[in-house]
KEVEX-864549 format. One record per residue: residue number from 0; residue in one letter; chain; y, z negated, x of N, C-alpha, C in turn. Coordinates in nm, 2 decimals, padded with zeros to 4 digits. Atoms other than C-alpha are relative to their C-alpha. Layout:
N
  nr rest kette    n_y    n_z    n_x   ca_y   ca_z   ca_x    c_y    c_z    c_x
 NUM    A     A      Y      Z      X      Y      Z      X      Y      Z      X
...
end
This chain:
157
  nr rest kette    n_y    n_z    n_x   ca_y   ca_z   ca_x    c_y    c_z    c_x
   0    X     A  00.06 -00.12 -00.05  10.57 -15.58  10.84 -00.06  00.09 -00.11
   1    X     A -00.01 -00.11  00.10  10.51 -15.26  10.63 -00.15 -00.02  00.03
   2    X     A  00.16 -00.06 -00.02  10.13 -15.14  10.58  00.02  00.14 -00.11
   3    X     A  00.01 -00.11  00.07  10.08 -14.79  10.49 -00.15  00.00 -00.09
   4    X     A  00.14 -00.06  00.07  09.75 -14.70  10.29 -00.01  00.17 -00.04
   5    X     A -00.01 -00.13  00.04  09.71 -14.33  10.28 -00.17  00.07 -00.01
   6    X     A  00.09 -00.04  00.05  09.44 -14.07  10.16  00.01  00.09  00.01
   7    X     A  00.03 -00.18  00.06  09.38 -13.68  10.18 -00.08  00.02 -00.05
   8    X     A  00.14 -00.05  00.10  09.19 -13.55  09.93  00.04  00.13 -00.07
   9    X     A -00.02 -00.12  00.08  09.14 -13.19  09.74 -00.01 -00.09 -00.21
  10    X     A  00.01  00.02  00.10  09.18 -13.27  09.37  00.00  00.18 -00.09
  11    X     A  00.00 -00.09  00.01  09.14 -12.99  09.12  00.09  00.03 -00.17
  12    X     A -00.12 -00.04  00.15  09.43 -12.84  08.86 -00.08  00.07 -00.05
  13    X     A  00.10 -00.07  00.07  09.25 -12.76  08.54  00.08  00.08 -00.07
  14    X     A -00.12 -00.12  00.06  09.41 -12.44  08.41 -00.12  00.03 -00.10
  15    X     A  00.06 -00.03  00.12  09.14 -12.41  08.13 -00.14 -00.07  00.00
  16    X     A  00.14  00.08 -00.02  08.79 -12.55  08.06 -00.11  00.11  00.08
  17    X     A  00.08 -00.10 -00.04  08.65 -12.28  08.24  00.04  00.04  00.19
  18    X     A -00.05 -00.01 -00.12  08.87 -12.26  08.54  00.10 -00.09  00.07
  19    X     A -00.09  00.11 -00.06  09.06 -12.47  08.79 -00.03  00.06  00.16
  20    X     A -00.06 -00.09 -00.14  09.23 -12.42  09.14 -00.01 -00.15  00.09
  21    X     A -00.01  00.12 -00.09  09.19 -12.69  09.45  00.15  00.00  00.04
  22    X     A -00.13  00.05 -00.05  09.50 -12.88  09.52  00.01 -00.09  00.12
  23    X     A -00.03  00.12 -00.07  09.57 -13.10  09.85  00.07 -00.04 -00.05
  24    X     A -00.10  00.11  00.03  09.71 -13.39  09.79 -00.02 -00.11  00.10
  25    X     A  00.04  00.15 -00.13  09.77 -13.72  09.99  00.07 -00.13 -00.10
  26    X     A  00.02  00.10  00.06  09.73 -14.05  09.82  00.11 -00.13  00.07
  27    X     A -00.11  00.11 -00.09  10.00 -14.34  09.97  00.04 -00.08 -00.11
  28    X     A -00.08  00.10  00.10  10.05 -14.69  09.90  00.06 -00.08  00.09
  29    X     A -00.05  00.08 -00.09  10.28 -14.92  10.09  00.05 -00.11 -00.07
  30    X     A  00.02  00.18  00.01  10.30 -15.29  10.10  00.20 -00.04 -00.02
  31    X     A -00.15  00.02  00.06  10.71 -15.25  10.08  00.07  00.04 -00.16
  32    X     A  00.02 -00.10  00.16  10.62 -15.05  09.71 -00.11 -00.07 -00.05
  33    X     A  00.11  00.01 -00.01  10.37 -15.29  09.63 -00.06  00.03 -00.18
  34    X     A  00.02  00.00  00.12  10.38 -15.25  09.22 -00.06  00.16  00.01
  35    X     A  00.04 -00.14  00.00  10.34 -14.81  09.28 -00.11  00.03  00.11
  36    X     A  00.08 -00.10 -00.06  10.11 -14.56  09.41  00.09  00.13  00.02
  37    X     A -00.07 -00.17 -00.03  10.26 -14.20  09.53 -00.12  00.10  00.06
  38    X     A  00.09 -00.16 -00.02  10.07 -13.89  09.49  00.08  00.11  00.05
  39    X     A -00.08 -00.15 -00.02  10.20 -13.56  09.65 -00.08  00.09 -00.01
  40    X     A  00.08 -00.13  00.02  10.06 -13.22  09.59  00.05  00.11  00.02
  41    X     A -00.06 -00.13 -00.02  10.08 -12.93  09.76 -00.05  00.10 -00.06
  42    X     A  00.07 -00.07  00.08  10.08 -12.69  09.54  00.03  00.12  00.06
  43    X     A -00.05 -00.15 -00.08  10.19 -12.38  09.79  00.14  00.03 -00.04
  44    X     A -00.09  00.01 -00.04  10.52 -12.40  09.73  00.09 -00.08  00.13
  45    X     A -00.11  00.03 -00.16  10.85 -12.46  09.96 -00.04 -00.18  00.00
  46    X     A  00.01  00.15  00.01  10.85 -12.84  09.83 -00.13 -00.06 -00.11
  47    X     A  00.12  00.04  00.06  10.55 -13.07  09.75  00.07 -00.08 -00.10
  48    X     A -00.02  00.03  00.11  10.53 -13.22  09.43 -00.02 -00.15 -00.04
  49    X     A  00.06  00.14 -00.04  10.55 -13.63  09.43  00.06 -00.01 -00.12
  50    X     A -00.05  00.09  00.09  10.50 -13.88  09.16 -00.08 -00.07  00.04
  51    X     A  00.02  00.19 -00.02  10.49 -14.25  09.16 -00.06 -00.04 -00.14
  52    X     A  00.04  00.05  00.12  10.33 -14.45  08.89 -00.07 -00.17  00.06
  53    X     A  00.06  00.14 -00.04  10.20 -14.81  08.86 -00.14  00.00  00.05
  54    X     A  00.16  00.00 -00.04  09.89 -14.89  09.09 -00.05 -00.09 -00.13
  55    X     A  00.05  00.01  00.14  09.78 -15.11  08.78 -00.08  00.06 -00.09
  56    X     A  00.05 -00.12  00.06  09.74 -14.80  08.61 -00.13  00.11  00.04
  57    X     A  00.14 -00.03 -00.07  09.51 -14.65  08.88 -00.11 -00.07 -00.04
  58    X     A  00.13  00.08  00.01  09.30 -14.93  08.88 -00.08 -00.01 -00.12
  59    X     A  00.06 -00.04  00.17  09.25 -14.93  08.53 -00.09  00.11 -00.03
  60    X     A  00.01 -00.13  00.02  09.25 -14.59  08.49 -00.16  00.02  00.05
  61    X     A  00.12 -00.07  00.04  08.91 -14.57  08.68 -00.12 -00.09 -00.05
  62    X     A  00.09  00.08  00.10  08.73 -14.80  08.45 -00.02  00.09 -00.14
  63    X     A  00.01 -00.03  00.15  08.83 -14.68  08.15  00.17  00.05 -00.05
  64    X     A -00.13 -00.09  00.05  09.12 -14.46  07.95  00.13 -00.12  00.00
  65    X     A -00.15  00.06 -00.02  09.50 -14.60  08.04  00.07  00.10 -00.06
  66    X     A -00.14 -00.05  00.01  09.83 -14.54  08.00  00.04  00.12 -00.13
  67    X     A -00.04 -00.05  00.13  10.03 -14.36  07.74  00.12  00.09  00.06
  68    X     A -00.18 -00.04  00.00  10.38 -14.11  07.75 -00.06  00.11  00.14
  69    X     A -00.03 -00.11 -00.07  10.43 -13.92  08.09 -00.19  00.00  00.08
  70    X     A  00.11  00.07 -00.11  10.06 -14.08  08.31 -00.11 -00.02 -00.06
  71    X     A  00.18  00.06  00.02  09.71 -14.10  08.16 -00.11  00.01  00.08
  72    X     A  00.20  00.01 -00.05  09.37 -14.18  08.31 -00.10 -00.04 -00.02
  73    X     A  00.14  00.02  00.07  09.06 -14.19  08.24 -00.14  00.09  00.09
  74    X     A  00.05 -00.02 -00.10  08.74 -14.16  08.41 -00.12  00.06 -00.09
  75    X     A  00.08 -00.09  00.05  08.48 -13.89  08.33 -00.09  00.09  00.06
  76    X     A  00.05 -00.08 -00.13  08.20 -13.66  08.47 -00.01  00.15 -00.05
  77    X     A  00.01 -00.15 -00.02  08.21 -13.29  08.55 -00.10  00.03  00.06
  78    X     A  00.11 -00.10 -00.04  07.89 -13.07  08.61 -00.02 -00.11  00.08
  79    X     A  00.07  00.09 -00.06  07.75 -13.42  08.67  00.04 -00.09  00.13
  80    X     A -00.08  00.06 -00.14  08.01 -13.56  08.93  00.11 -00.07 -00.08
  81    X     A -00.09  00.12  00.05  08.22 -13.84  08.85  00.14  00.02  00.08
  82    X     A -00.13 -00.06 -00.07  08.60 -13.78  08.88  00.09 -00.05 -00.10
  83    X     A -00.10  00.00  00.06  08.94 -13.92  08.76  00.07  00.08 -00.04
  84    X     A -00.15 -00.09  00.05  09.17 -13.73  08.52  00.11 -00.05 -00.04
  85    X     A -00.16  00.04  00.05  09.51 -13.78  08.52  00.08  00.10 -00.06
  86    X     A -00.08 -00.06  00.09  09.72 -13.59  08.27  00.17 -00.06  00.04
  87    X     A -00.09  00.02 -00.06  10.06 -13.55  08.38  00.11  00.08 -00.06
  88    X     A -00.08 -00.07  00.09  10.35 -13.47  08.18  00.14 -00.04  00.07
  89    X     A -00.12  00.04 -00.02  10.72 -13.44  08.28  00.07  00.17 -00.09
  90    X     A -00.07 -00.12  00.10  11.01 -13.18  08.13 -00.01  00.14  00.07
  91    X     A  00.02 -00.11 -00.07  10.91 -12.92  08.40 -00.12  00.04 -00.06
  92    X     A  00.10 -00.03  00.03  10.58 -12.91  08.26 -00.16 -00.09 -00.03
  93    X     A  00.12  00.07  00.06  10.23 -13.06  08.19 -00.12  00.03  00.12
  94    X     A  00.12 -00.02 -00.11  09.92 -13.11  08.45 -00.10 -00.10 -00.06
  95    X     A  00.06  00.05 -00.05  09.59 -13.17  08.43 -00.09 -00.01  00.13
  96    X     A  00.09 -00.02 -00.20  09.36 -13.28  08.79 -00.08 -00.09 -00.04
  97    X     A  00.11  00.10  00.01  09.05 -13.43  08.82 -00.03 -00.01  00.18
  98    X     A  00.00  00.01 -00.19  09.02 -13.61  09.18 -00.16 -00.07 -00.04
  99    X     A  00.09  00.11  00.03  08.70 -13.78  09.25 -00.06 -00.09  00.01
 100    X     A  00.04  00.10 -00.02  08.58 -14.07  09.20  00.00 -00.14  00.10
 101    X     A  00.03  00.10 -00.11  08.41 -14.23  09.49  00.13 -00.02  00.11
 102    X     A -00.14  00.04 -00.14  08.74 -14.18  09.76  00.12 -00.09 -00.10
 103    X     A -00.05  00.07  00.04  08.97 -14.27  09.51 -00.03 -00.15 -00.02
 104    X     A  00.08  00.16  00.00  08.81 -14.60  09.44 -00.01 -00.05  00.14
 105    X     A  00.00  00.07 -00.17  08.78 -14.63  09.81  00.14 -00.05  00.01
 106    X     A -00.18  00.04 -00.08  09.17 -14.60  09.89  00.04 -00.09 -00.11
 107    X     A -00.10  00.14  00.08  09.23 -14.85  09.59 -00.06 -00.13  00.02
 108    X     A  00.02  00.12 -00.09  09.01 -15.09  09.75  00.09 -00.03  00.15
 109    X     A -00.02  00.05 -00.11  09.16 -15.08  10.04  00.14 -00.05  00.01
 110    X     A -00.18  00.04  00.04  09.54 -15.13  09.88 -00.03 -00.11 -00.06
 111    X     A  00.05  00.17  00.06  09.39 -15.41  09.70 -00.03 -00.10  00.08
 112    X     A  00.01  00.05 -00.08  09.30 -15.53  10.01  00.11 -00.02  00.12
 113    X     A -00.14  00.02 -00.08  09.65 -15.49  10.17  00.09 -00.14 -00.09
 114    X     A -00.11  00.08  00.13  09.80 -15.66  09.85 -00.10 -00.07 -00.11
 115    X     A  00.08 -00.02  00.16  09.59 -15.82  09.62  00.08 -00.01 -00.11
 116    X     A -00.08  00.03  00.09  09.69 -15.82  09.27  00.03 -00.14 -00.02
 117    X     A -00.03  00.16  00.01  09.87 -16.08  09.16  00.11 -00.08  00.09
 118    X     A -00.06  00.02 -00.11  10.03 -16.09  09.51  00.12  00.07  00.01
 119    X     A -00.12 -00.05 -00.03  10.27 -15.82  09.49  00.12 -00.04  00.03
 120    X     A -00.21  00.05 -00.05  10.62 -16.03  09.43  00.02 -00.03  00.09
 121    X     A  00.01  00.09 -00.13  10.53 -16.19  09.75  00.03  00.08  00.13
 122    X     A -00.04 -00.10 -00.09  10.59 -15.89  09.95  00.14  00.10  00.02
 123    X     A -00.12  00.02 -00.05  10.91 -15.86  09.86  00.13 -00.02 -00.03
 124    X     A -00.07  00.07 -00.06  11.03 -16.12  09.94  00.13 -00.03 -00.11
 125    X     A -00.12  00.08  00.10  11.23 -16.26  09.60  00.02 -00.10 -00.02
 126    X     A  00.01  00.13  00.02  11.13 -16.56  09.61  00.09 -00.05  00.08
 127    X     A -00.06  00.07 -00.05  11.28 -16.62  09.93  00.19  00.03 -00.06
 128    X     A -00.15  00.02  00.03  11.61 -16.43  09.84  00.08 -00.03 -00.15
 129    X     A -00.12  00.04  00.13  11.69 -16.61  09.47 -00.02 -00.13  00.06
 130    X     A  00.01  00.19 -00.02  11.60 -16.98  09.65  00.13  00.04  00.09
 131    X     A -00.12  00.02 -00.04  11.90 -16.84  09.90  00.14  00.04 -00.08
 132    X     A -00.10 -00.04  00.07  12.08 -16.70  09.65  00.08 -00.09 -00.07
 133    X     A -00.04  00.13  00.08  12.08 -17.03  09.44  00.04 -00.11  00.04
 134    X     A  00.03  00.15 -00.06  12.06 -17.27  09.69  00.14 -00.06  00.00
 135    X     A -00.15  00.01  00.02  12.39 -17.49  09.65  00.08  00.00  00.12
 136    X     A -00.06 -00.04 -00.12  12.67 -17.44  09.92  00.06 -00.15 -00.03
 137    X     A -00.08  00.08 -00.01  12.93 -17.73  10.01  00.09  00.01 -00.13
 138    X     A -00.14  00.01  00.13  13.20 -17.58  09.75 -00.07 -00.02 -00.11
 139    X     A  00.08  00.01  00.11  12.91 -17.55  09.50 -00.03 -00.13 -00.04
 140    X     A  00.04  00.10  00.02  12.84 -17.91  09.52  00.13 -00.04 -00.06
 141    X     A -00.11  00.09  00.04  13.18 -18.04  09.49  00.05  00.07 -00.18
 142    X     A -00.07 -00.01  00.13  13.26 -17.78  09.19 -00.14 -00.06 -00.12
 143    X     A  00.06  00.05  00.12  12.94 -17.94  09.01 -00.03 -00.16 -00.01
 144    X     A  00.01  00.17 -00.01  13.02 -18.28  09.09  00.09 -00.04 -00.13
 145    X     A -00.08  00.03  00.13  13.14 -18.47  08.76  00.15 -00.05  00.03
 146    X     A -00.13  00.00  00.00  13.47 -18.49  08.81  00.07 -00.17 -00.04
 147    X     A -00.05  00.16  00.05  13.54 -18.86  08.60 -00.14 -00.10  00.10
 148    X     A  00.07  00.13 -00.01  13.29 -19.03  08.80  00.04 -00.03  00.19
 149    X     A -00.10  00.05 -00.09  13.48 -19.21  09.11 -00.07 -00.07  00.09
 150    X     A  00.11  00.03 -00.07  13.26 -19.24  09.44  00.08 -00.03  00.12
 151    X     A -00.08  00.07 -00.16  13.35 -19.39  09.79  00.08  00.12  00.07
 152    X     A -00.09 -00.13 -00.06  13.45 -19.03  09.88  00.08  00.05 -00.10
 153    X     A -00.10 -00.01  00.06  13.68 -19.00  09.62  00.11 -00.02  00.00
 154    X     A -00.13  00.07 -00.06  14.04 -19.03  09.69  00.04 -00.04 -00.13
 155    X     A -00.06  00.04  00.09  14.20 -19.27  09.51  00.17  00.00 -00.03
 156    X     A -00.11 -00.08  00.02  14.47 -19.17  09.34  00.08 -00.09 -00.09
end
């Protein structure tokens, strides 16, 4: 059975150190995804704007400075309010947002509490399908049976 984990929250695109614009966004983790997180943001266009990244990296992220390349975070305070920045880079363009703090940390408690770490592979479901993948069949047996060694079900020839 799936579990959703979701979140609305305003986060805020920093367009300079002086100014920045509120963004919704909705936060979603699901137990069939259990390695990512998915952010979307509506930024007032036709189509909202989603990226995925490793929950890992969240979690991290609000302790202390993560990640490297397209995803960084790091956790910092504005005019005295504690708020994650994630730096957000793809070939369209470059974002920073600062969301904050306390909800974030809520909804990654509560995905940690869907999945703990650690638990992820378990949800899906590898384990069971390389034990059927491997498991030996009837022909499998006979083609790894030693061939020179001559058993009561061996026809004698």
């Amino acid at each position: 059975m799936q579990t959703v984990v979701e979140r609305e929250l305003e986060l805020n695109l920093v367009l300079s150190p002086e100014r920045s614009i509120p963004v919704p966004a909705r936060l979603a983790y699901r137990t069939d995804d259990p390695f990512a997180v998915h952010i979307t943001f509506h930024v007032g266009s036709d189509a909202p704007v989603n990226w995925t990244f490793a929950r890992e990296l969240l979690v991290e992220g609000v302790f202390r400075p993560c990640g490297h390349g397209d995803v960084r975070i790091w956790p910092t305070k504005v005019n005295g309010r504690s708020v994650i920045c994630m730096a957000l880079s793809s070939p369209d363009g470059n974002a920073l947002l600062e969301a904050p703090s306390s909800p974030v940390a809520s909804w990654l408690e509560r995905t940690l509490r869907a999945v703990p770490p650690g638990t992820e592979h378990e949800q899906l479901g590898m384990d069971d399908g390389l034990n059927e993948l491997l498991a030996p069949t009837t022909r499998d047996e006979l083609w790894l049976r030693d061939p020179w060694t001559v058993t009561d079900e061996s026809p004698e020839g």
